[in-house]
C-alpha positions, 0 to 999 in steps of 0.5 A, a space after each residue: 506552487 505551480 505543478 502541485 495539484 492539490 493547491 490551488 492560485 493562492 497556496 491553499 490545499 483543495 481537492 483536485 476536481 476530477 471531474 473533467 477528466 476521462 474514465 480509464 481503467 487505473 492500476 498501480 502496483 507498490 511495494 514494501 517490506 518488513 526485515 526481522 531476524 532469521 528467527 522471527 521469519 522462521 516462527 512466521 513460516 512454521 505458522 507459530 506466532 501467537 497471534 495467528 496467520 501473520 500473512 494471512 491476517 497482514 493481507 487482509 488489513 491490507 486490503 481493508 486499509 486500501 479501501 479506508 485510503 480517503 479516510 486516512 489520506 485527507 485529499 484522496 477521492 474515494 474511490 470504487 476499487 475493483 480489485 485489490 490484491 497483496 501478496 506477502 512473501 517471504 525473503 531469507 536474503 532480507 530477512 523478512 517479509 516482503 509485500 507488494 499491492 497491486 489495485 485496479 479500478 476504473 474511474 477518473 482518478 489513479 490508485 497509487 495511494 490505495 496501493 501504498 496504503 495496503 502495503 503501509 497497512 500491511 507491514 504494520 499488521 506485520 509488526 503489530 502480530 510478531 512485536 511480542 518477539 521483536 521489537 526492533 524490526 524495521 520497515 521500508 521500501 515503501 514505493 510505487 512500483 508501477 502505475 496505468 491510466 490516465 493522462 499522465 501515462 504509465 510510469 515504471 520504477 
């Protein structure tokens, strides 16, 4: 298991012990997207969706799932974010939305999960307010685009 940070000598998953580590400032930016038909898209642009502001409702359960990540994601640290952000747009080539998350804090551990727990959270939210439309639209491209701080360094998709 050598390399894997979240076992330990013996193969059993553990929580990392952070606390030797320095405290920096920490971001990371990830990415996602939601692709539906040209129709769907058009209903979510003129604000027509049933069930409201799909971007609008899609950024704030975004932002709160960032904030959720150590409930959900069972080795994560929680973490005192201090900024979170996720932009939705819209993408007439894909078509559909895409989503990116971009989240700061300063501490001793990175924030690639928060970020890919917005975009996650996000696109979700996405389905969950047009599925009475359409059922089949897919979700993807969930990544980590970029990330700051720490000892491992930057690192660029």
């Amino acid at each position: 298991m050598s390399g894997l940070t979240h076992f330990d000598g013996a193969g059993a998953a553990h929580m990392v012990d952070v606390s030797d580590k320095d405290v920096t400032k920490r971001v990371a930016v990830a990415e996602g997207w939601v692709r539906m038909s040209g129709d769907t898209l058009a209903l979510i642009r003129s604000g027509g969706a049933a069930k409201g502001d799909v971007a609008g409702v899609a950024r704030l359960a975004g932002i709160m799932g960032a904030k959720r990540t150590a409930d959900l994601i069972p080795l994560c640290h929680p973490l005192p974010l201090s900024r979170v952000a996720l932009d939705v747009e819209p993408d007439e080539a894909l078509p559909g939305l895409r989503l990116t998350a971009t989240v700061a804090t300063t501490g001793r551990t990175g924030v690639e999960m928060e970020a890919l727990t917005a975009v996650s959270v996000g696109c979700l939210t996405v389905y969950d307010m047009v599925k009475a439309v359409q059922k089949d639209m897919e979700i993807g491209g969930l990544r980590l685009l970029s990330k700051d701080g720490g000892t491992s360094g930057p690192y660029r998709a």
